[in-house]
C-alpha positions in Angstrom: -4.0 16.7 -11.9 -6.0 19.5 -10.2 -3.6 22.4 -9.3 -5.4 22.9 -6.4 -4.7 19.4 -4.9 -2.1 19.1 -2.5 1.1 18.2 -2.0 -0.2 15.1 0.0 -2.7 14.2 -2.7 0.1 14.2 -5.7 1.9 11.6 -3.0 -0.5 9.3 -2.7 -1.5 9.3 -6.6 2.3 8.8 -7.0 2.0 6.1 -4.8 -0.8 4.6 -6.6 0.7 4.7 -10.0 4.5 3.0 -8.6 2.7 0.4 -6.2 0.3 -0.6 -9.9 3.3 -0.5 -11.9 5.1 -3.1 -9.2 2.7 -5.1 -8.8 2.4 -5.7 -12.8 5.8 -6.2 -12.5 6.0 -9.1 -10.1 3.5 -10.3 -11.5 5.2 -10.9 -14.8 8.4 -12.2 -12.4 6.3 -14.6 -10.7 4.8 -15.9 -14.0 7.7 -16.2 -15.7 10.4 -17.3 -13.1 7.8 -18.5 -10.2 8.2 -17.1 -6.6 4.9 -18.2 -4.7 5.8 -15.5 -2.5 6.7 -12.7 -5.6 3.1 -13.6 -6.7 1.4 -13.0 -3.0 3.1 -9.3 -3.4 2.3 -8.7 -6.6 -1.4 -9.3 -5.9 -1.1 -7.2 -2.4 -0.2 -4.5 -4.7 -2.4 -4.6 -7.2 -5.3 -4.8 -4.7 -4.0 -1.4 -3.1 -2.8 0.5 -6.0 -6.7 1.8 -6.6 -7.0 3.0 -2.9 -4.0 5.6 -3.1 -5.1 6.8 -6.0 -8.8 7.4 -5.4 -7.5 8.8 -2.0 -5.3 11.1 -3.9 -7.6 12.2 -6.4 -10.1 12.9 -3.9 -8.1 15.2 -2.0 -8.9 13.6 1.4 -9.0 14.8 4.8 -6.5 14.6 7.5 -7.7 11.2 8.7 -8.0 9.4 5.3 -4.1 10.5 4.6 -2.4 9.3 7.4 -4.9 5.8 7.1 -3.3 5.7 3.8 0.0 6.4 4.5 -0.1 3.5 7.3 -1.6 1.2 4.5 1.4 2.1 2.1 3.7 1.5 5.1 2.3 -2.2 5.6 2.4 -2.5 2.4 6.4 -1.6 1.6 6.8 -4.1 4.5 4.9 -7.0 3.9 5.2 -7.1 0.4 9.3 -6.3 0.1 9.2 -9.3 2.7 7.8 -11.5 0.7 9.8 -10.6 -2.5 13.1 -10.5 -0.5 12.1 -14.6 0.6 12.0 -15.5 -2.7 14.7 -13.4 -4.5 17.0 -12.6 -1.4 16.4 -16.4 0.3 15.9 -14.6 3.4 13.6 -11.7 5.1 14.0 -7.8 4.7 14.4 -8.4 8.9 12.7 -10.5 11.3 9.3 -9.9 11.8 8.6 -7.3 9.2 5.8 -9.3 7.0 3.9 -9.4 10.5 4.9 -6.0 11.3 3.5 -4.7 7.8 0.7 -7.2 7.9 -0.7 -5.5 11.0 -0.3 -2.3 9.7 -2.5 -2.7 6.5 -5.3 -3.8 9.0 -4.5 -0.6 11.0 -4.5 1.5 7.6 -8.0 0.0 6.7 -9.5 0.3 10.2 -8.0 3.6 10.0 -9.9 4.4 6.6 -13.6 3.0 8.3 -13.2 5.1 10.9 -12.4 8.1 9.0 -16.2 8.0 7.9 -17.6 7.6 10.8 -19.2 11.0 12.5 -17.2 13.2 14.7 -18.2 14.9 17.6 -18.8 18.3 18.2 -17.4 19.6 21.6 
């Protein structure tokens, strides 16, 4: 890593490397013990893993941070949801898979506007 990335940046590659590395995880649960739910997660995941660390590595801006942080929010939510139905029987609390669902589509609305142009006052 860059010793002139920040503190921010090392995060979210963090991030990126433990949210990959559970994801291959459930994925081998869900293969190997089933889990429809387990294998939902595991692919939520996998599919966001790539964005915190490119975000990381990129050393973004103000915007594209805290869009990523509320994606890794949604994510913890909607994801430990659906592994706590199938290993826990029941839900991390009530409403939180809707609750994290709507903050990934916050986080990536988030990310499209933090390329859009700002204006200049």
């Amino acid at each position: 890593m860059n010793p002139t990335q920040t503190n921010g940046s090392r995060i979210l590659v963090f991030a990126g490397g433990v949210v990959g590395a559970a994801g291959v995880a459930l994925s081998a649960a869900a293969a190997h013990r089933g889990g429809a739910f387990t294998g939902t997660a595991a692919s939520f995941l996998l599919m966001h893993a790539p964005v915190f660390l490119a975000v990381g590595l990129i050393g973004a801006k103000r915007c594209l941070w805290v869009a990523s942080l509320v994606l890794l929010a949604g994510l913890l939510l909607f994801a430990g949801d659906l592994v706590a139905r199938d290993v826990l029987g029941s839900r991390l609390f009530p409403m939180s898979a809707p609750i994290g669902g709507t903050l990934l589509i916050a986080g990536w609305l988030a990310m499209a506007a933090s390329a859009l142009p700002r204006r200049r006052s």
